[in-house]
mmCIF file as gemmi writes it, N, C-alpha and C atoms, coordinates in Angstrom:
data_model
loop_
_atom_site.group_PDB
_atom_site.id
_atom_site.type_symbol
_atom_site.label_atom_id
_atom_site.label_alt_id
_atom_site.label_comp_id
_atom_site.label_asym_id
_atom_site.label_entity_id
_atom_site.label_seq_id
_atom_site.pdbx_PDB_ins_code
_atom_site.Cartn_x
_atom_site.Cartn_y
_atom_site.Cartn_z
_atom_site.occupancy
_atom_site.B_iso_or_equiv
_atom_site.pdbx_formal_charge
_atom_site.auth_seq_id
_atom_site.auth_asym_id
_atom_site.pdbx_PDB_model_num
ATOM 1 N N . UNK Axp A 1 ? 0.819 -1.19 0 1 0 ? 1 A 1
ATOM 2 C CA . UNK Axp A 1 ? 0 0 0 1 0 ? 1 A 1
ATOM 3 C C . UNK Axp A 1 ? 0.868 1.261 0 1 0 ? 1 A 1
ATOM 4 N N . UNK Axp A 2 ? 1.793 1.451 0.633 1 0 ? 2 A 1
ATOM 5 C CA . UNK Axp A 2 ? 2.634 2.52 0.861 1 0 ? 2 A 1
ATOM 6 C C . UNK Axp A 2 ? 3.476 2.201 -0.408 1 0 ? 2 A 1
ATOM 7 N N . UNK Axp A 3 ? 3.863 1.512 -1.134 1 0 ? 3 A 1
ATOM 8 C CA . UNK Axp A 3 ? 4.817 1.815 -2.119 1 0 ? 3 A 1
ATOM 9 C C . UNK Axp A 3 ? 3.973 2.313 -3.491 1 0 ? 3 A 1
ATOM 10 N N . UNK Axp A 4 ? 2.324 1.699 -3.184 1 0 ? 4 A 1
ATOM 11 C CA . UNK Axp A 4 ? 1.249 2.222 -4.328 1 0 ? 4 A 1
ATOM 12 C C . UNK Axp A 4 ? 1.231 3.695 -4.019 1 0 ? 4 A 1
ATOM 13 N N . UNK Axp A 5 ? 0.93 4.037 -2.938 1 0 ? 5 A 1
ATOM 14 C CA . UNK Axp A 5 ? 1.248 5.714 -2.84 1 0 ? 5 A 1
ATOM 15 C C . UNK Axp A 5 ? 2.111 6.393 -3.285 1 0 ? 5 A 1
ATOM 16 N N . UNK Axp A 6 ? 3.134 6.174 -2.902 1 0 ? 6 A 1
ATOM 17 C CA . UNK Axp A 6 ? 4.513 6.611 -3.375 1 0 ? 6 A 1
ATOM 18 C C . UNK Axp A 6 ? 4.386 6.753 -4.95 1 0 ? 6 A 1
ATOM 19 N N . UNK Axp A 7 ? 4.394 5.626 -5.29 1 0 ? 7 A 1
ATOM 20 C CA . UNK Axp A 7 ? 4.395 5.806 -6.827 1 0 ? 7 A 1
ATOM 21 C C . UNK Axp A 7 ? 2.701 6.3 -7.637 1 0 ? 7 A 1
ATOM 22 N N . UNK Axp A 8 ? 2.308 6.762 -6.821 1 0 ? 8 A 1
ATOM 23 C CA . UNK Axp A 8 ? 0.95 7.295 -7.093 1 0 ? 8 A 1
ATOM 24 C C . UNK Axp A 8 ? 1.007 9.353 -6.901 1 0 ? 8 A 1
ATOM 25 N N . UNK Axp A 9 ? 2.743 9.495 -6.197 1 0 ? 9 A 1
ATOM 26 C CA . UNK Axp A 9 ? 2.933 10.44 -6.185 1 0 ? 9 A 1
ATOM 27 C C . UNK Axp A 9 ? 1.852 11.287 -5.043 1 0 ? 9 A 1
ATOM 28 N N . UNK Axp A 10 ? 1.313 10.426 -4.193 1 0 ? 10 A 1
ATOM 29 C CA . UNK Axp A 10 ? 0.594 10.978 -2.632 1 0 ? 10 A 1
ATOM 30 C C . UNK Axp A 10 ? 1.009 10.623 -1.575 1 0 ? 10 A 1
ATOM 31 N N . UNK Axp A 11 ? 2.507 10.603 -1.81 1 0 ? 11 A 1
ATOM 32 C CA . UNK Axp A 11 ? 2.971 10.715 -0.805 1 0 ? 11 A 1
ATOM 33 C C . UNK Axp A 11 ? 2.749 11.079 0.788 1 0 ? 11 A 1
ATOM 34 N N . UNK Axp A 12 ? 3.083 11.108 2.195 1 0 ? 12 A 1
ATOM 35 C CA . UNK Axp A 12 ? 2.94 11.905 3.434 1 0 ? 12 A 1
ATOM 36 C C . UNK Axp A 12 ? 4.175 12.583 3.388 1 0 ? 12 A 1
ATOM 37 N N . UNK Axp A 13 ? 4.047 13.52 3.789 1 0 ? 13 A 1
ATOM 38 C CA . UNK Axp A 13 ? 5.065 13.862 4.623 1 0 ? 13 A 1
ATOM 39 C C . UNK Axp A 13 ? 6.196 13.654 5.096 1 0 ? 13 A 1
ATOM 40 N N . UNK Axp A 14 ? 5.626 12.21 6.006 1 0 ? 14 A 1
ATOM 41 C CA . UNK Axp A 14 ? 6.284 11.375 6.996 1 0 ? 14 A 1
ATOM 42 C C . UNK Axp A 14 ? 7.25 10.503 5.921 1 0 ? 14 A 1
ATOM 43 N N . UNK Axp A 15 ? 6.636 10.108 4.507 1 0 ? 15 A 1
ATOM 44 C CA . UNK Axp A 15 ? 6.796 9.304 3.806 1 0 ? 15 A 1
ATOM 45 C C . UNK Axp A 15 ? 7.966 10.122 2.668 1 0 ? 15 A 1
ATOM 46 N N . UNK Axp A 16 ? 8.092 11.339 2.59 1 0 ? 16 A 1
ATOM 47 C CA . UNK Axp A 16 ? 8.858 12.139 1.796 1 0 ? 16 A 1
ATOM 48 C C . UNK Axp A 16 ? 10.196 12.191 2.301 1 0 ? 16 A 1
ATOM 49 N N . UNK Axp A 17 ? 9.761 12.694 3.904 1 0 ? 17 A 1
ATOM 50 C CA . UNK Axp A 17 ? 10.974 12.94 4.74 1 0 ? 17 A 1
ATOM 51 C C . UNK Axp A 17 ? 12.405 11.408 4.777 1 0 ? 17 A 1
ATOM 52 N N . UNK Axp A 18 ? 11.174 10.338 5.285 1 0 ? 18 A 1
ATOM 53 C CA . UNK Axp A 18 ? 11.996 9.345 4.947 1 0 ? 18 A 1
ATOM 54 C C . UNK Axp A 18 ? 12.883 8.987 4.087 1 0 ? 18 A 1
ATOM 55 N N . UNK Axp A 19 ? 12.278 9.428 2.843 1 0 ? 19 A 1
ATOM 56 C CA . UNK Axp A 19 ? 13.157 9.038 1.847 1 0 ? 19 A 1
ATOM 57 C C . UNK Axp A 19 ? 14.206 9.841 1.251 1 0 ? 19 A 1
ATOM 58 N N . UNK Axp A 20 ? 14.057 11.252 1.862 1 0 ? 20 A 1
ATOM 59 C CA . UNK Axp A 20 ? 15.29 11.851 1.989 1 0 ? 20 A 1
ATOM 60 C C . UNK Axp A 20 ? 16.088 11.765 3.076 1 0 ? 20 A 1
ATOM 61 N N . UNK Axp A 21 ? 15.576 10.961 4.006 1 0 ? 21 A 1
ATOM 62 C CA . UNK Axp A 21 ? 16.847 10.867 4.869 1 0 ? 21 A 1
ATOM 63 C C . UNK Axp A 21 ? 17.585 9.666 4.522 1 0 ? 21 A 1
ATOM 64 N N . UNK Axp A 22 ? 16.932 8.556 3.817 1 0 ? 22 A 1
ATOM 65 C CA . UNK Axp A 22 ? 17.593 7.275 3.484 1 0 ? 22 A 1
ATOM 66 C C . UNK Axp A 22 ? 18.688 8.041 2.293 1 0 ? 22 A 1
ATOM 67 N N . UNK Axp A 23 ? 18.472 8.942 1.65 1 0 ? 23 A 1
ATOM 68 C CA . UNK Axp A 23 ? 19.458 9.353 0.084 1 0 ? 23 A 1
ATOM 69 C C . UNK Axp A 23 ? 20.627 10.106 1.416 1 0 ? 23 A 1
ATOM 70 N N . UNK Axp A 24 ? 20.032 11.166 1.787 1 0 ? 24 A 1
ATOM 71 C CA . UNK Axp A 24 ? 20.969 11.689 2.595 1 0 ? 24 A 1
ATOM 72 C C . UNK Axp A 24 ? 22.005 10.643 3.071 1 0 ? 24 A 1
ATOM 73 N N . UNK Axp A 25 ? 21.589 9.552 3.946 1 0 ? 25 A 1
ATOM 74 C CA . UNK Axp A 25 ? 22.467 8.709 4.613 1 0 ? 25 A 1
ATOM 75 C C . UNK Axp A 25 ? 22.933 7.908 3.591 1 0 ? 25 A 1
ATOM 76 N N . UNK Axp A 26 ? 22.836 7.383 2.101 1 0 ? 26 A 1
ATOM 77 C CA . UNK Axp A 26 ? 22.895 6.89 1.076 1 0 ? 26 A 1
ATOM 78 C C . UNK Axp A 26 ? 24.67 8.106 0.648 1 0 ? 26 A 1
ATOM 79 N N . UNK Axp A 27 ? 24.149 9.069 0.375 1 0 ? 27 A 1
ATOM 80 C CA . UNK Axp A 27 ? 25.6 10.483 0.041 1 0 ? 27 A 1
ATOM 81 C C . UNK Axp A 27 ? 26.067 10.376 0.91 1 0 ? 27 A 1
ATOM 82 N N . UNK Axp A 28 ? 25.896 10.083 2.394 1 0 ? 28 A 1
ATOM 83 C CA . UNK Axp A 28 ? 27.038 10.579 3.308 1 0 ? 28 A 1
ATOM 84 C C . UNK Axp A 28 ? 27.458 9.087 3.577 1 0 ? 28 A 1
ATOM 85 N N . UNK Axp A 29 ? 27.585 8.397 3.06 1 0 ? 29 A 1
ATOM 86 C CA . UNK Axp A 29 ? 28.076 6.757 3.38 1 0 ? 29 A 1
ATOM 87 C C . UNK Axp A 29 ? 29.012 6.751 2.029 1 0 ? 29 A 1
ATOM 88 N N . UNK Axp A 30 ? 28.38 7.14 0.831 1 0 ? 30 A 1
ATOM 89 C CA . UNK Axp A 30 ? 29.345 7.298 -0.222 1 0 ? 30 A 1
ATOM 90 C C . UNK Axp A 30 ? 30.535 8.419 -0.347 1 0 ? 30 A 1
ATOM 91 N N . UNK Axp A 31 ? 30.537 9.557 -0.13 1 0 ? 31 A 1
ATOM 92 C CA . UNK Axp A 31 ? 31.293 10.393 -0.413 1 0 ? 31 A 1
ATOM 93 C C . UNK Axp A 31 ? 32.781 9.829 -0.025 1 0 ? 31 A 1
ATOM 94 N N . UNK Axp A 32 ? 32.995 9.49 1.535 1 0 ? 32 A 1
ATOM 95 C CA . UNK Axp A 32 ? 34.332 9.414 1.985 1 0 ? 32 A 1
ATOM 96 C C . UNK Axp A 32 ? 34.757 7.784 1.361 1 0 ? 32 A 1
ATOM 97 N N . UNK Axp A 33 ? 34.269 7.226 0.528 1 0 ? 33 A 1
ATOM 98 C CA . UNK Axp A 33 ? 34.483 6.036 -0.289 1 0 ? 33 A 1
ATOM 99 C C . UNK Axp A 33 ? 34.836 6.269 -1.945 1 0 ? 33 A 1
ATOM 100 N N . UNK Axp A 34 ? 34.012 6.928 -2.513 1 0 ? 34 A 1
ATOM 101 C CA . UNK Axp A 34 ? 34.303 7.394 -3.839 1 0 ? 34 A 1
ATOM 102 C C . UNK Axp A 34 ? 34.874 8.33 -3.994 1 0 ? 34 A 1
ATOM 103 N N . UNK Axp A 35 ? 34.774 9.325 -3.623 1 0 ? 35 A 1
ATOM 104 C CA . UNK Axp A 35 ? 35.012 10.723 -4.089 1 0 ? 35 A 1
ATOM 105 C C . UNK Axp A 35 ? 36.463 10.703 -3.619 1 0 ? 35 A 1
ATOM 106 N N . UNK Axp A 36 ? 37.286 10.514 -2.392 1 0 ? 36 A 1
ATOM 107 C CA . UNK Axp A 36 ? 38.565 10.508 -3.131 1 0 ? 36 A 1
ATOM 108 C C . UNK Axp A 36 ? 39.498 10.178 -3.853 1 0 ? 36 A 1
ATOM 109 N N . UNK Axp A 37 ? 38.467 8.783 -4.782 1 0 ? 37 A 1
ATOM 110 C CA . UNK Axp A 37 ? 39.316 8.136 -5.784 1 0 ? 37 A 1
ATOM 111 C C . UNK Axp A 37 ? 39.628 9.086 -7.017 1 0 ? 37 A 1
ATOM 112 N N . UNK Axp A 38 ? 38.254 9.862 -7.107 1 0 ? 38 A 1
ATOM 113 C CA . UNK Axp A 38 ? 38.107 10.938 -8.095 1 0 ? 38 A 1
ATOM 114 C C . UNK Axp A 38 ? 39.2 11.809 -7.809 1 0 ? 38 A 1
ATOM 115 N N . UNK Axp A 39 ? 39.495 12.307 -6.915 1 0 ? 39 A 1
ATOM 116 C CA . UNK Axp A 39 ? 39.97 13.202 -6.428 1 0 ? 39 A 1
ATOM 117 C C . UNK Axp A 39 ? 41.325 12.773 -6.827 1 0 ? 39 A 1
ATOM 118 N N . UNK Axp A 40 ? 41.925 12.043 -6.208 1 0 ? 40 A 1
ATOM 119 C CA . UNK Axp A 40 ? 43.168 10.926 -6.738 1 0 ? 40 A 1
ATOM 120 C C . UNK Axp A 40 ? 43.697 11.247 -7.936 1 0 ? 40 A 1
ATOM 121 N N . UNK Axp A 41 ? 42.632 10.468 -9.129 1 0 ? 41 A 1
ATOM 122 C CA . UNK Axp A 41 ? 42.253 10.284 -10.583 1 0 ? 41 A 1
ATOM 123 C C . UNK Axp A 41 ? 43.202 11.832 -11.328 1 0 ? 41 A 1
ATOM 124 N N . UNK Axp A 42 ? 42.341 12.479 -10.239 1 0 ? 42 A 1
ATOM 125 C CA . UNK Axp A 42 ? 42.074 14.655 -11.305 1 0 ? 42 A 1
ATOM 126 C C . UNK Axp A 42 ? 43.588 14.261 -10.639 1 0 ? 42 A 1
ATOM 127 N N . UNK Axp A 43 ? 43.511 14.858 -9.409 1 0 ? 43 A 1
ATOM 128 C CA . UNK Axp A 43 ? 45.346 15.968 -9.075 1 0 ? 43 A 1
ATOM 129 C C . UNK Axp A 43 ? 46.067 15.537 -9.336 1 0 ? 43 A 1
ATOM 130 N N . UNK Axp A 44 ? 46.342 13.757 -8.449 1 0 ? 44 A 1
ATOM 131 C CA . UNK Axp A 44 ? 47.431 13.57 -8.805 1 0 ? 44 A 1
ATOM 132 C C . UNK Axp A 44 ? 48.275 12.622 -10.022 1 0 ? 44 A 1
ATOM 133 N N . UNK Axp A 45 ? 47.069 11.478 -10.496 1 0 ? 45 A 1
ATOM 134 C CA . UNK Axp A 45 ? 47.535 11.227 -11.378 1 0 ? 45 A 1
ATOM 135 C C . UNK Axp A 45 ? 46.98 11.688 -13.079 1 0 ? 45 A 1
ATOM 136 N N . UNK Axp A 46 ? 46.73 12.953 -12.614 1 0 ? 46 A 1
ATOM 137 C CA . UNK Axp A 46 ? 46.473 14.112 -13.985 1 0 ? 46 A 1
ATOM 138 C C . UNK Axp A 46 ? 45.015 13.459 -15.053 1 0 ? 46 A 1
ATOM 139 N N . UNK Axp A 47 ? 44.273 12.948 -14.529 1 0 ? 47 A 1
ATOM 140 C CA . UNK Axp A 47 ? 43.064 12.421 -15.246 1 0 ? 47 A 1
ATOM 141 C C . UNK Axp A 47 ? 42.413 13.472 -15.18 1 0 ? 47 A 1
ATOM 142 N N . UNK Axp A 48 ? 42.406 14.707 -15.982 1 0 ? 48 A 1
ATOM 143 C CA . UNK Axp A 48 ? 41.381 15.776 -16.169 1 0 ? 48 A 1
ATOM 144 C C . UNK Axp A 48 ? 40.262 15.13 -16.964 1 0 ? 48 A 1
ATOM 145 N N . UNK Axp A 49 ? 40.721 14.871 -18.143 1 0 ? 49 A 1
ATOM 146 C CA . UNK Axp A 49 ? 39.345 14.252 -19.096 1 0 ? 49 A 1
ATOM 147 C C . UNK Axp A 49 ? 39.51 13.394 -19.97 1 0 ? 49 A 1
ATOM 148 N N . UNK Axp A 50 ? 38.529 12.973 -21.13 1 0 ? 50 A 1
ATOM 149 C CA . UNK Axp A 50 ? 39.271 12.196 -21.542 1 0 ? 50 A 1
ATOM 150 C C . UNK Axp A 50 ? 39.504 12.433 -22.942 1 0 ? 50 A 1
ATOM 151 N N . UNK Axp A 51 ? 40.035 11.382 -23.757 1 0 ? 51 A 1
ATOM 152 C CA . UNK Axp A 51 ? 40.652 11.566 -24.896 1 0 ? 51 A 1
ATOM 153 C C . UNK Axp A 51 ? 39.979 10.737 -25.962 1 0 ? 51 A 1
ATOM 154 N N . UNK Axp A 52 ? 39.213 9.698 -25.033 1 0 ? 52 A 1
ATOM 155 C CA . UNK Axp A 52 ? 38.432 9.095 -26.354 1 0 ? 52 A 1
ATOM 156 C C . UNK Axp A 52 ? 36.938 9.133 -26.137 1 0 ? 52 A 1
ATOM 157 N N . UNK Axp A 53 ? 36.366 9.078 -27.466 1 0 ? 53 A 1
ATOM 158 C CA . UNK Axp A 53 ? 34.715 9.665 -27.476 1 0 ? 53 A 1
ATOM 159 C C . UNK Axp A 53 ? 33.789 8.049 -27.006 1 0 ? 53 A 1
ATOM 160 N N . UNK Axp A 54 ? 32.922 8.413 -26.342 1 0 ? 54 A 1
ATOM 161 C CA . UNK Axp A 54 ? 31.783 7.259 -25.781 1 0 ? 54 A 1
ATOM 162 C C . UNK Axp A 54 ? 32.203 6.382 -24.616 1 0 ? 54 A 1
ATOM 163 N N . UNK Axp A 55 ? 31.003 6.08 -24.076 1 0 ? 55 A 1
ATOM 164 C CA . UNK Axp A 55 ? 31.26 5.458 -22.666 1 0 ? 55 A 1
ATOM 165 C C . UNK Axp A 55 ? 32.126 4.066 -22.663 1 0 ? 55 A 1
ATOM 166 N N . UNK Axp A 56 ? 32.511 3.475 -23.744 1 0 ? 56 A 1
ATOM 167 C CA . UNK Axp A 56 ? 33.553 2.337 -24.29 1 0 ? 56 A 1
ATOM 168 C C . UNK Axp A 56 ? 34.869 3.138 -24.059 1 0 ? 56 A 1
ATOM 169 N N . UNK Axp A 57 ? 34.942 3.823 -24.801 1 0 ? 57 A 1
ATOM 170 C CA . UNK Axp A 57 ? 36.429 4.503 -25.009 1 0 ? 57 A 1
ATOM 171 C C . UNK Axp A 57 ? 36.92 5.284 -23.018 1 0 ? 57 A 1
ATOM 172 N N . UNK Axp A 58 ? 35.748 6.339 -22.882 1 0 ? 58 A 1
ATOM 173 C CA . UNK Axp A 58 ? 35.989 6.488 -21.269 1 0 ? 58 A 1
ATOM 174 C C . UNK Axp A 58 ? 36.401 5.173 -20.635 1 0 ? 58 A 1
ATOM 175 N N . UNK Axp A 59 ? 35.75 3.959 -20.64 1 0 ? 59 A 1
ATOM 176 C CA . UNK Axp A 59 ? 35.486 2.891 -19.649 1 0 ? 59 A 1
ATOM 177 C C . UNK Axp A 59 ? 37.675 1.835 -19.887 1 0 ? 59 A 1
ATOM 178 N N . UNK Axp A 60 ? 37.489 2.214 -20.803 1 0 ? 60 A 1
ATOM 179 C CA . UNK Axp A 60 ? 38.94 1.684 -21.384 1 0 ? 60 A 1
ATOM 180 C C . UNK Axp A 60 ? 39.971 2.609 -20.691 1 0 ? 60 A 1
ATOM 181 N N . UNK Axp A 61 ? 39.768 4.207 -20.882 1 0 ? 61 A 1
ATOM 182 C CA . UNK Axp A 61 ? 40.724 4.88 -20.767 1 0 ? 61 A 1
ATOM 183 C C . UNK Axp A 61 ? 40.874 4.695 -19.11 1 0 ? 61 A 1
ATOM 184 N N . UNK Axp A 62 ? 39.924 4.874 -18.357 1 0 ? 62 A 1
ATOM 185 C CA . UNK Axp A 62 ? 39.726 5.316 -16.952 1 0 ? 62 A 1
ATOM 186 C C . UNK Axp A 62 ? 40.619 3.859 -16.263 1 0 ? 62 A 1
ATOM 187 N N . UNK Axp A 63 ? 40.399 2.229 -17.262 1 0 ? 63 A 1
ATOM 188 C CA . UNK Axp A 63 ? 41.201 1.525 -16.448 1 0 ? 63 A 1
ATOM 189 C C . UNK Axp A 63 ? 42.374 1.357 -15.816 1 0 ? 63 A 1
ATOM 190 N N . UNK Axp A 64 ? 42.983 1.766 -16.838 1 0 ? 64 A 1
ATOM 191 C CA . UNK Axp A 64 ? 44.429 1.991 -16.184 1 0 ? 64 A 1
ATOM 192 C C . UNK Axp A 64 ? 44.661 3.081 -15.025 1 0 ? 64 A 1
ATOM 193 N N . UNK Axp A 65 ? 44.081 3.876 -14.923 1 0 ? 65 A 1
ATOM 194 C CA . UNK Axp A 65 ? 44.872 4.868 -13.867 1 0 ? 65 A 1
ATOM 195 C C . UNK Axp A 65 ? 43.556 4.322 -12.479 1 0 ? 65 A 1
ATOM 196 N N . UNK Axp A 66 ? 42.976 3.492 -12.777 1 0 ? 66 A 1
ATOM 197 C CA . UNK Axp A 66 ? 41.704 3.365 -11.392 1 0 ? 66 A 1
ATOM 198 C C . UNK Axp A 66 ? 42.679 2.048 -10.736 1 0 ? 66 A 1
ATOM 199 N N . UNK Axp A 67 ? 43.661 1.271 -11.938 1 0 ? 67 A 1
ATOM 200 C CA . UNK Axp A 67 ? 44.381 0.413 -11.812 1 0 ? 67 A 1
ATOM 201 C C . UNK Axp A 67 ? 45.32 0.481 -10.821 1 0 ? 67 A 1
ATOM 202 N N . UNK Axp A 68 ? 45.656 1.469 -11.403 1 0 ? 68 A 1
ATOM 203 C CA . UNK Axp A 68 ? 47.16 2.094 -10.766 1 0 ? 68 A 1
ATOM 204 C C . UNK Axp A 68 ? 46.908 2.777 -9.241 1 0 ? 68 A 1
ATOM 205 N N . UNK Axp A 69 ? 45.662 3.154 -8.936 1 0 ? 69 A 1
ATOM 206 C CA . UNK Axp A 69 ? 45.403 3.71 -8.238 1 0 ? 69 A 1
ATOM 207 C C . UNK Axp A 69 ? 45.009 2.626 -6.89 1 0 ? 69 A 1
ATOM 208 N N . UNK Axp A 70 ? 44.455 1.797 -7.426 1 0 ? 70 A 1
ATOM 209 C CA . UNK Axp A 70 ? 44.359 0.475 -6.554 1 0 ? 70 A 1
ATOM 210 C C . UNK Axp A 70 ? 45.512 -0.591 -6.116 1 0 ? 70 A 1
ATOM 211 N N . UNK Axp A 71 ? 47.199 -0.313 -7.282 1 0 ? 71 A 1
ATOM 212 C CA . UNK Axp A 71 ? 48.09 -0.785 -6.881 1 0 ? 71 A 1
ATOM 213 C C . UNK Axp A 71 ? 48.731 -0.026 -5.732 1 0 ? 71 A 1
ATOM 214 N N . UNK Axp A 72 ? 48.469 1.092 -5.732 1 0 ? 72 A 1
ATOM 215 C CA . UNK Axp A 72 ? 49.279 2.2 -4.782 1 0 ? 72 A 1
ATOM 216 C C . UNK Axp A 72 ? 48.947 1.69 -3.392 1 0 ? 72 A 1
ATOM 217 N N . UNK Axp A 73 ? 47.016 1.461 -3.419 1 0 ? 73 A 1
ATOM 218 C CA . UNK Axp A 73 ? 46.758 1.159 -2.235 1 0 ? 73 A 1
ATOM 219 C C . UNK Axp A 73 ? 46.962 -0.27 -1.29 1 0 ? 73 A 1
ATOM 220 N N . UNK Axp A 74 ? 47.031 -0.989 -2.425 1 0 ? 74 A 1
ATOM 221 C CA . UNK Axp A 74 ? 47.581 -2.501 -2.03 1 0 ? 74 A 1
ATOM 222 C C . UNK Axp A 74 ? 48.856 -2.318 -1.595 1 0 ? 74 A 1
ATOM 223 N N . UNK Axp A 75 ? 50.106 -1.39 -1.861 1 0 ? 75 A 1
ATOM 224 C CA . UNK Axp A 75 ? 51.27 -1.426 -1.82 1 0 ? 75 A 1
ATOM 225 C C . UNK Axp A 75 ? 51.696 -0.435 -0.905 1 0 ? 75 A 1
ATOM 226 N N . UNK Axp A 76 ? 50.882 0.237 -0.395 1 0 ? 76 A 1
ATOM 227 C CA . UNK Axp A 76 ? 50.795 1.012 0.71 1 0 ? 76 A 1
ATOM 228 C C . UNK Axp A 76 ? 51.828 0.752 1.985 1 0 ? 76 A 1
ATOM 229 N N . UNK Axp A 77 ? 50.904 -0.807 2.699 1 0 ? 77 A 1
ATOM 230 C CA . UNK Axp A 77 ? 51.306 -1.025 3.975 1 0 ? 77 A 1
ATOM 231 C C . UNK Axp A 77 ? 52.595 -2.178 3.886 1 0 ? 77 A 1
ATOM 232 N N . UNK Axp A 78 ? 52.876 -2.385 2.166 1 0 ? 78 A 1
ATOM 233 C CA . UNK Axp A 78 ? 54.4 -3.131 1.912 1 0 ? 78 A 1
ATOM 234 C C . UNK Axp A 78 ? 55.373 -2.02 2.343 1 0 ? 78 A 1
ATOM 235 N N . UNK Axp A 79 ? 55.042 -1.036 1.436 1 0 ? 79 A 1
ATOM 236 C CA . UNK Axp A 79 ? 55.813 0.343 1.371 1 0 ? 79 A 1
ATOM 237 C C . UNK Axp A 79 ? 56.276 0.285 2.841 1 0 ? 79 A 1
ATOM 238 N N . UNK Axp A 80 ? 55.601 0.564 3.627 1 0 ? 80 A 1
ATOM 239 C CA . UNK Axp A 80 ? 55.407 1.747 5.138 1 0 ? 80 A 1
ATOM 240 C C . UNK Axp A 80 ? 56.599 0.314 5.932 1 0 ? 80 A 1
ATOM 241 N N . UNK Axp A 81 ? 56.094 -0.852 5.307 1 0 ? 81 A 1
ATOM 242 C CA . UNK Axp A 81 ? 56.873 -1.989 6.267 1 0 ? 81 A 1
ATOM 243 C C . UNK Axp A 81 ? 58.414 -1.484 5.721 1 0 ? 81 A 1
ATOM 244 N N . UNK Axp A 82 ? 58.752 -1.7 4.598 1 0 ? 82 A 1
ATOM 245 C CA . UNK Axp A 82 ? 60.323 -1.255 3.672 1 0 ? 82 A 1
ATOM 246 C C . UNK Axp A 82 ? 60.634 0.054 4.372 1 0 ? 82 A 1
ATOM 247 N N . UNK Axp A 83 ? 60.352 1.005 4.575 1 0 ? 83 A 1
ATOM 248 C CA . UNK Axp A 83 ? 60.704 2.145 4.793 1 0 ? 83 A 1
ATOM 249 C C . UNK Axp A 83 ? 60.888 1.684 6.575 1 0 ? 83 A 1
ATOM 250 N N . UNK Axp A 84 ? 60.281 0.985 7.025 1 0 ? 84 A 1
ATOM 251 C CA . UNK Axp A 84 ? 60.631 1.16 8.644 1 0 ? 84 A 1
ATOM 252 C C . UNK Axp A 84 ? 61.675 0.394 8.848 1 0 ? 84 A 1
ATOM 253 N N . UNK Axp A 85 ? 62.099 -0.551 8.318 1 0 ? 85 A 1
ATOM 254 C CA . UNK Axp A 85 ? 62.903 -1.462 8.6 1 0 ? 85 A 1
ATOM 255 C C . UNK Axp A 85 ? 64.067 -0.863 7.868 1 0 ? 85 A 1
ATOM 256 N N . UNK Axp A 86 ? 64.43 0.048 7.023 1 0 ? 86 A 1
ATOM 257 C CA . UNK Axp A 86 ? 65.318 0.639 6.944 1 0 ? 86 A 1
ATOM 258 C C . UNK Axp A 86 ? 65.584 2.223 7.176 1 0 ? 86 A 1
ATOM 259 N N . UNK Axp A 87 ? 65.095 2.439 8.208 1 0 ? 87 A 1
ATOM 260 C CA . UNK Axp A 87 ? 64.977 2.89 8.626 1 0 ? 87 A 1
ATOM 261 C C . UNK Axp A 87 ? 65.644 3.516 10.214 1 0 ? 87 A 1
């Protein structure tokens, strides 16, 4: 009954609010997960935009540096071990 409303666009109130607090808590669960990969991507390893046309050519280009970006993090706590021990 409540999801026939909803999509009947007669919503409550009670029933609006909810569902912006589920998106709200939906963005604030994502941001500190995605967004600094992006972030990553742009500054430091220079992914401003891209170079080839359509979501094929993006999806190709973006692998390698999402790649690279996921080796850094795997290689992280090797790194931090190498550096202490000579250290």
């Amino acid at each position: 009954e409540a999801l026939a409303k909803v999509a009947a666009g007669s919503a409550t109130p009670e029933m609006r609010s909810e569902r912006r607090t589920e998106g709200a808590q939906a963005m604030h669960c994502r941001g500190p997960t995605v967004e600094p990969a992006f972030g990553v991507l742009k500054s430091v390893l220079g992914l401003r935009q891209f170079l080839l046309r359509g979501l094929a050519g993006a999806r190709v280009e973006l692998t390698l540096p999402a790649t690279a970006l996921n080796l850094r993090k795997l290689a992280a706590p090797w790194l931090a071990t190498r550096v202490a021990a000579c250290g």
